[in-house]
C-alpha positions in Angstrom: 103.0 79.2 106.5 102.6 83.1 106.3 104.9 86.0 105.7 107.9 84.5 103.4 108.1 84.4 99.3 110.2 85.1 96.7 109.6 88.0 94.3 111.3 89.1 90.8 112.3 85.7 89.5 109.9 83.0 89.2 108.0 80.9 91.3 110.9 79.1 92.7 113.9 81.4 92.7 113.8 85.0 93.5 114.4 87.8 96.4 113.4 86.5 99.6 111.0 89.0 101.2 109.5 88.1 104.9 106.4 90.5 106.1 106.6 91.7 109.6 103.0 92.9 110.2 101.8 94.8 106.7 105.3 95.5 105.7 106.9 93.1 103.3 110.6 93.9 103.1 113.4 92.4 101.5 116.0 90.3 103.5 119.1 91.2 104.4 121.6 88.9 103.1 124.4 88.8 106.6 122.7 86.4 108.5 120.8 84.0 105.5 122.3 80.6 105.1 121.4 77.2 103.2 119.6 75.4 106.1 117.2 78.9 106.1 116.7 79.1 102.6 115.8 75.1 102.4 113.0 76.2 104.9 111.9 78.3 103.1 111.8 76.5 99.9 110.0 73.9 101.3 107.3 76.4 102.4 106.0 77.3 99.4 106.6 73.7 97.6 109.8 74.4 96.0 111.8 71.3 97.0 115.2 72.3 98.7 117.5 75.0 98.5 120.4 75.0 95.4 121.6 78.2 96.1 121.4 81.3 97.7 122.9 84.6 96.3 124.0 87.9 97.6 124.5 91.1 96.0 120.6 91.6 95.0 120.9 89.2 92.3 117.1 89.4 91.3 117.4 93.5 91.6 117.3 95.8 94.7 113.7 95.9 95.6 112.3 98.9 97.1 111.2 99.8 100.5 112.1 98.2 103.9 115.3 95.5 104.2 115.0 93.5 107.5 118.0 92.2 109.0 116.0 89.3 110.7 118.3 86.2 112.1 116.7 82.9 111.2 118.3 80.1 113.4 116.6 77.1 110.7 117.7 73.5 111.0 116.7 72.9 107.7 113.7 70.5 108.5 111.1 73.1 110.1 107.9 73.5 108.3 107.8 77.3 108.2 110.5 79.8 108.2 108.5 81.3 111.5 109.5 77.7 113.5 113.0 78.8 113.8 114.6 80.3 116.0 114.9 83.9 115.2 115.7 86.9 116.2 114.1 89.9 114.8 116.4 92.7 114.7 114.9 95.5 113.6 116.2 97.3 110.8 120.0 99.0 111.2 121.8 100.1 108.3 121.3 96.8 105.5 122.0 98.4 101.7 119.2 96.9 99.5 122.2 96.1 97.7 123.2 93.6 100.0 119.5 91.6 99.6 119.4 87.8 99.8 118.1 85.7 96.5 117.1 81.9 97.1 117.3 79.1 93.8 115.0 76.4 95.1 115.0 72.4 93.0 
């Protein structure tokens, strides 16, 4: 599983970022929920999702914010076996960023 981590906190808790070809970009925080983050979490051996946190809780980051939909169930193996639909980038504040605190 490619293209999802978390960056700024530690190995399990931090900003989710998703890379959409060389970009990495943070996520924007309007569409994230817990089934998505435990997907995630599971991806890069984190056990499950606690909980996830608006407002840029592990700073801003710099640079691109994707507004991506992830349609998870929660037992997928990779964030990219969702459903999901990738909506380009309209107006997301790197303010409004999505943070993930996996077990």
């Amino acid at each position: 599983c490619l293209g999802g981590r978390l960056v700024n906190g530690t190995e399990c808790s931090g900003r989710v970022e998703i890379r959409h070809g060389d970009t990495w970009g943070s996520l924007c925080a309007s569409h994230w929920d817990l089934q998505d983050a435990n997907v995630l979490c599971h991806q890069l051996n984190c056990g499950y999702a606690e909980s996830i946190l608006g407002g840029a809780h592990f700073g801003e980051g710099s640079g691109t914010v994707w507004s991506d939909t992830f349609h998870c169930e929660g037992t997928e193996l990779c964030l990219w076996d969702c459903s999901r639909m990738a909506l380009g980038n309209p107006a997301c504040s790197p303010r409004d960023t999505v943070s993930v605190i996996c077990s």
